[in-house]
N, C-alpha and C positions, 0 to 999 in steps of 0.2 A: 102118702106121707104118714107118718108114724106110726109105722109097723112096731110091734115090741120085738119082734126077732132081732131090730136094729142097735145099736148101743148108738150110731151115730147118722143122720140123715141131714144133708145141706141141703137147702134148696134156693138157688138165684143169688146164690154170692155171688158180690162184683166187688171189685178193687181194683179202682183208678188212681193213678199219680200222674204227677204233673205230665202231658203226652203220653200216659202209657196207660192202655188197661190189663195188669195183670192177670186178673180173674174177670174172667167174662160169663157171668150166669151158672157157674158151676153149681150142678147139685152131684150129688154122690152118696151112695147108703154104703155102710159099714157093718157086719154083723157082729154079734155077741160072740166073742171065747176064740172068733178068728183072726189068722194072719193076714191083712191084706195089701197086698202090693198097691204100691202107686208109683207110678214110672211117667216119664215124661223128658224131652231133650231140652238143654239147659236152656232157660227163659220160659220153659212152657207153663209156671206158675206155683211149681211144687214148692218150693221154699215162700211165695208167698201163702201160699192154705195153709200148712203148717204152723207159720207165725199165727193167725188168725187164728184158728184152736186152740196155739198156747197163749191167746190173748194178748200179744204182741200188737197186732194187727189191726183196727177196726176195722171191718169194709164197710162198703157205701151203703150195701143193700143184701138183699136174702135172709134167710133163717136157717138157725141152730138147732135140730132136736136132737138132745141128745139126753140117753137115761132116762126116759120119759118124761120128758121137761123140754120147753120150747124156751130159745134164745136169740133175741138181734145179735148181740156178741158177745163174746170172754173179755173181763178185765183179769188181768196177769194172776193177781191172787184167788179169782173167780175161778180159773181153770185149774189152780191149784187145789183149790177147796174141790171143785168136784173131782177129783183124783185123775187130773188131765197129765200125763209126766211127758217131757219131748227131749229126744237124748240129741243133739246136735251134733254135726259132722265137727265142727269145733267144741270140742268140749268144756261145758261151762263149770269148771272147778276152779278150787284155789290151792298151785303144788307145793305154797310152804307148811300148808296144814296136815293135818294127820290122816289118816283113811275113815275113823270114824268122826274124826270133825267132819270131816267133807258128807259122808253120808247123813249127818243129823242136821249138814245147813242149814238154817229157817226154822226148822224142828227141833230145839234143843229141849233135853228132858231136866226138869228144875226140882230138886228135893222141897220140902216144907218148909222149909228156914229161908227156899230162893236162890240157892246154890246149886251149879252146875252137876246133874248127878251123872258124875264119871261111872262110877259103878254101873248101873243102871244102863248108859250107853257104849258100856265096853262089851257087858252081857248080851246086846241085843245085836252088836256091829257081829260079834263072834257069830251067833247063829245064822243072820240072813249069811255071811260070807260061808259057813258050813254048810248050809243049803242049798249052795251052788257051787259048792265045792273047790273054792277058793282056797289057797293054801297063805293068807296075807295077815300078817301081824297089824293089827287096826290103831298101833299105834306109829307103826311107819308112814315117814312125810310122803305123800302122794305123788310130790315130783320126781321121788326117787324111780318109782315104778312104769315103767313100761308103757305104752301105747297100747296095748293091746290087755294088760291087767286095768290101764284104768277105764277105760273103754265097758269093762265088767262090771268092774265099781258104780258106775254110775244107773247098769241095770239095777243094779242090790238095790241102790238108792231106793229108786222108784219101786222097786217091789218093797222094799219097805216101810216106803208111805201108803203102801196098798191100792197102787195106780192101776185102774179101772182102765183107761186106755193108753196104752203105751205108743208114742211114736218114734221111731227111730228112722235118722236122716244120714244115710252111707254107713250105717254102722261098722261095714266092713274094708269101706276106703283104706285103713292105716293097718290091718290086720294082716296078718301071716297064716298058711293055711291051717295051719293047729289053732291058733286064736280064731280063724274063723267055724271050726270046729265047734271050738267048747261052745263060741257064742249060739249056736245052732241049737245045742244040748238045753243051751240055757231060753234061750225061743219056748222050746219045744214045753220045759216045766213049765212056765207061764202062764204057755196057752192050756195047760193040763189043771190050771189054778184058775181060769176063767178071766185073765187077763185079755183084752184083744189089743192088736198090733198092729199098727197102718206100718209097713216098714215101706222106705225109700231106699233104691239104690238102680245105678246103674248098669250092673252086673246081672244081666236079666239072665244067667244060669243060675245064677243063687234065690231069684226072684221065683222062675220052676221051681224049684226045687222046695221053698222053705214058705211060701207062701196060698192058701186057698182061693183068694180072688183077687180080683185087681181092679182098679180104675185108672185109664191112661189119660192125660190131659197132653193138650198140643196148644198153642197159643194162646193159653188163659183160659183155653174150652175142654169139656170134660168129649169126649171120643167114643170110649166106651166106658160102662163101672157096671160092675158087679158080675164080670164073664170070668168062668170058674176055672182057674190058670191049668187045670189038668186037660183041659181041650182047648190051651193055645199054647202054640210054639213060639220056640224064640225068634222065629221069621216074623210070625204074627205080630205079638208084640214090636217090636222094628217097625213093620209096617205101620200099625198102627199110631207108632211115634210120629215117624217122618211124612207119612201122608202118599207112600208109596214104597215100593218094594226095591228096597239094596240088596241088586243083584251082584255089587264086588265089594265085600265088607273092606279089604284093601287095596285102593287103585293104584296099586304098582303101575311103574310108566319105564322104560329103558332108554335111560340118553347115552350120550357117548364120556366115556369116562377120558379126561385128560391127564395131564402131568399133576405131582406130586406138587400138596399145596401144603400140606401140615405133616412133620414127622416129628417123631416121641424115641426118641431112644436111651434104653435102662433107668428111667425115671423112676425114682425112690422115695419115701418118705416111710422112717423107720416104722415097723410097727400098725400099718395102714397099708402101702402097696410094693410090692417088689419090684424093681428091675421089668418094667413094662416101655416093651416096646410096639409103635405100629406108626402106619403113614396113613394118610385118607387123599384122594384127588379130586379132580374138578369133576361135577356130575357126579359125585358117587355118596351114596348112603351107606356108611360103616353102621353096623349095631354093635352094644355093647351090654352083653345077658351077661344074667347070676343072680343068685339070689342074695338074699337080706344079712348085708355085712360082707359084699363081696371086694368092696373097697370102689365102686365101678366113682360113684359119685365123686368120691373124693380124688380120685385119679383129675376127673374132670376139673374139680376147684382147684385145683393144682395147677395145672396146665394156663387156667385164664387168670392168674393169679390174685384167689381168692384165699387161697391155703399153699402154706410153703414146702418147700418140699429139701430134701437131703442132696439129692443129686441125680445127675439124668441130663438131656440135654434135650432142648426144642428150637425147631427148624422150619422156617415158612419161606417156602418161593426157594428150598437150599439152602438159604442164611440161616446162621446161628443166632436167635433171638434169645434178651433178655425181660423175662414175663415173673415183675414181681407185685405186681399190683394189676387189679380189674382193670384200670385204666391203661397200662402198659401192654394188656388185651387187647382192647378197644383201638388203640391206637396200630397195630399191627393187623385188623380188620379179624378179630376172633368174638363172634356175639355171643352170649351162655344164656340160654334159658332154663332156667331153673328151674328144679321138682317143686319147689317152695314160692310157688307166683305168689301168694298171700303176702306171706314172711319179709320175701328176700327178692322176690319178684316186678312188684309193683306196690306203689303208695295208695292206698286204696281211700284216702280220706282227699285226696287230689284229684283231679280230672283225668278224662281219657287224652285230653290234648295235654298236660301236664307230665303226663308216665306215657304218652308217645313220642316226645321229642326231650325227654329228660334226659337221656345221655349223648344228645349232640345239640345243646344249644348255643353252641360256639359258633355251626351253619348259620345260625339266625343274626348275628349279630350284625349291623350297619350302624357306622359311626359310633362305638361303643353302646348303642342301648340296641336291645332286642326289637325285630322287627315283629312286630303281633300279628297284623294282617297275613305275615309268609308262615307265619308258627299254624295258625289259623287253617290257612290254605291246603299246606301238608297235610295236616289234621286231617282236614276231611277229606282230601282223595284217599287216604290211607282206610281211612273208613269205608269209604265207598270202593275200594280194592280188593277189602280184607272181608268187604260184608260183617263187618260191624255193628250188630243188631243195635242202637242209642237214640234216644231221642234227638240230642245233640252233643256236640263235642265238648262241652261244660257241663256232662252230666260225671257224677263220681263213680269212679270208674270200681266201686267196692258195690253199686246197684246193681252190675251187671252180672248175668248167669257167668259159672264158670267160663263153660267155652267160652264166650266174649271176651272174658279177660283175659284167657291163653291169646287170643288174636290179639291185645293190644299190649302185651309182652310181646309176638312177635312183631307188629307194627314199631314198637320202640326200636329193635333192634335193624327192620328194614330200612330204615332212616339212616342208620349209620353208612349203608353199603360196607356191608362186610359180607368176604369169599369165604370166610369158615360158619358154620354154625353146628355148636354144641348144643343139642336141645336134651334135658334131663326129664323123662317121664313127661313126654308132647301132649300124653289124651288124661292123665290121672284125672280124675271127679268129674271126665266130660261125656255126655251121652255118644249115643250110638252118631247120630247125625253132625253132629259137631265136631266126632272126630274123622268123620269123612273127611270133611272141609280143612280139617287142620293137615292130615295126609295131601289133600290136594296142593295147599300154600305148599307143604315141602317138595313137593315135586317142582311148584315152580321157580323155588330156589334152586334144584338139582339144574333145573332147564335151562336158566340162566347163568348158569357154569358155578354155582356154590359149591361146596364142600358140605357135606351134613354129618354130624355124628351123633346118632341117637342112642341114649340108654335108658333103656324099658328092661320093667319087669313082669311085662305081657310076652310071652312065648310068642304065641300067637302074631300079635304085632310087630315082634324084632322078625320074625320069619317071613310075614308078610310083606313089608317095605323096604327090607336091606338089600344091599349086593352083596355085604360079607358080615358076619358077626365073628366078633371077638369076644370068648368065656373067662370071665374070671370067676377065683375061687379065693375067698379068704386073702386079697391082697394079691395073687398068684394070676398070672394068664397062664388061661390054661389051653388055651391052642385056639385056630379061627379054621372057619368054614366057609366056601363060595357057597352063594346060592345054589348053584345045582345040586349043592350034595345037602340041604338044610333038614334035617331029620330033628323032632322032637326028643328022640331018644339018645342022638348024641349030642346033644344042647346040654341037655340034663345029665350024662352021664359028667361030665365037663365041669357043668355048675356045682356040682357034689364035691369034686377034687379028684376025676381020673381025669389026667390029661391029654389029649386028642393026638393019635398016632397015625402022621402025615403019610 
């Protein structure tokens, strides 16, 4: 214990809540001026170490050294003061302010009289963003900008404040690969500044790549820490995660594909998607690739009507259906999961039983009042179906790891029995092993004669588990491919805007 090569050393953190031990005895050493991975599959404890560092957190028990200085724990402004910065996968800004309000948050510079010194914090916004080569007027409102410029922003911040350890949690979740780029560029000065980096992320190519060492945690327990990522593979890592070797990162299954359950024909909505048509059947997983603005999304909230559209026509079982509202979905048996489970997904201030049976509690009612013991009952086979990692079915459902809450979006949705399912971006923010499992549920929709139509913007994964993928480009289909013929080359040639010549 307290080596000086260290900036950061745990030893015997533990974090218990009510039924749950998050952190179980974790220690972990950190080095000076390095980047260090920490990876782990959702639940395994990453977001609660994190909170604990940035003083969020207390735990029950263990020690902090860190800087040469020993700590039971961080209180919020404690870890501010010792130059602790943590950039969150949700980002903690305010988007009616300005870019250098946001960066002097907390930190406002005050002339001698007491007055706000503009001057002062317009000169200093200008150079951190010249230093990283930002091209952003520091008096622009910050909600104007970008996911991916303000994602940068909030580096300057912390380099700013002259943040000693930086932690970054998915930094590259919301990015495009040129934003993941600069972000890399901007890593790299940092560490060349003597900054050091715990980065998190799921994306264990990016984790090779940008990172010198690693500590893996699996159910609140540390696995491995401090094995030098240049002599482990991304099998390793996996392994490590899940506690054994995934030998099919996609478990494709082939069922028998039936009759025509959903058709889309010349559906429009000006200025967003053209004239897109396709069908999907029973047993079969359509994919639907492209890249960022291809319109794919909003095709979708169209169709379950989320978002309206110009013209076009939809047809389920043959018939001509009218789909002008989610519930006029819903009632035609079409489920959408949404890229946005946080948002637009689930109520995360409400239970897992609450956001599993919230869009059919009409099944539950006898004699006008709601049956609790059947809402109840549901509840927990669905858990125990879905392997729903929860203490119990009253726990809030915003406690639980990502993946947990993709399964309890799709538990909401398995309640209804619905033959169609739109799922948008099925694995975004979830580990390696979780999205095993999420692949697996959709298979057992396919097996149960569902209809799937997924849209991902993992190559990889649309080629992985489809029977057919469908390209859009800018609003435009730009042709579809069977599985046998699924080439990365002409996915992408497709997504760019050449159209696929049958």
């Amino acid at each position: 214990m307290n080596n000086v090569e260290n900036i950061l050393e745990l030893s015997g953190i533990t974090k218990i809540y009510p039924g749950v031990v998050a952190l179980d005895n974790v220690s972990m050493n950190v080095k000076r001026g390095e980047v260090h991975g920490l990876i782990g599959e959702n639940g395994a404890g990453k977001s609660t170490l994190i909170k604990t560092l940035a003083g969020a957190h207390k735990p029950n028990s263990g020690e902090i050294f860190y800087d040469n200085n020993t700590y039971e724990y961080f209180l919020p402004h404690q870890a501010m003061e010792l130059k602790i910065a943590c950039i969150y996968q949700e980002l903690n800004q305010v988007p009616f302010m300005s870019v250098m309000e946001n960066i002097f948050l907390g930190r406002e510079l005050y002339t001698k009289s007491g007055l706000l010194d503009l001057k002062k914090m317009e000169a200093e916004t200008k150079a951190v963003l010249n230093e990283f080569e930002l091209n952003i007027n520091p008096h622009k409102q910050l909600g104007l900008l970008g996911v991916g410029k303000r994602q940068m922003l909030e580096i300057c911040k912390a380099a700013h404040a002259n943040s000693k350890l930086l932690i970054m949690d998915e930094p590259t979740a919301s990015l495009r690969e040129k934003e993941t780029k600069e972000l890399f560029k901007i890593i790299d000065k940092l560490k060349k500044k003597g900054v050091t980096i715990i980065y998190i992320s799921h994306r264990l190519e990016e984790v090779q790549y940008a990172c010198d060492s690693l500590t893996v945690l699996r159910d609140g327990q540390v696995v491995v820490d401090g094995v030098r990522v240049n002599e482990t593979s991304v099998d390793d890592m996996v392994s490590y995660m899940v506690g054994h070797d995934i030998k099919q990162k996609y478990p494709k299954k082939e069922f028998a594909i039936g009759e025509k359950v959903l058709e889309v024909k010349n559906l429009t909505s000006k200025g967003v998607f053209n004239d897109i048509s396709f069908d999907v059947k029973k047993g079969e997983l359509l994919g639907f690739a492209g890249l960022v603005g291809a319109g794919r999304t909003e095709l979708m909230r169209a169709i379950t009507g989320a978002d309206p559209f110009d013209s076009g026509q939809i047809y389920i079982d043959g018939e001509k259906v009218t789909i002008n509202t989610p519930k006029d979905s819903i009632e035609h048996g079409i489920a959408f999961l949404t890229e946005d489970r946080k948002g637009q997904g689930l109520i995360l201030l409400q239970s897992v039983e609450f956001n599993s049976t919230l869009v059919c509690l009409n099944n539950f009612k006898k004699k006008g009042f709601l049956n609790l013991s059947s809402i109840a009952s549901e509840t927990k086979k669905l858990v125990k179906d879905l392997r729903i990692k929860v203490p119990h079915i009253y726990t809030l459902t915003g406690a639980l790891s990502g993946g947990n809450q993709q399964k309890v979006v799709l538990a909401k949705w398995l309640i209804t029995k619905a033959k169609i399912f739109i799922i948008d971006e099925p694995t975004r923010g979830i580990d390696v092993g979780a999205k095993i499992e999420v692949y697996n549920l959709i298979n057992q929709l396919l097996d149960n004669g569902a209809a799937v139509i997924m849209v991902s913007s993992e190559m990889d994964e649309c080629m992985g588990i489809s029977d057919r993928i469908i390209i859009m480009h800018e609003g435009d289909k730009m042709g579809e491919i069977l599985r046998k013929d699924f080439t990365q080359e002409r996915i992408m040639y497709a997504a760019s805007g050449i159209k696929i010549k049958n």
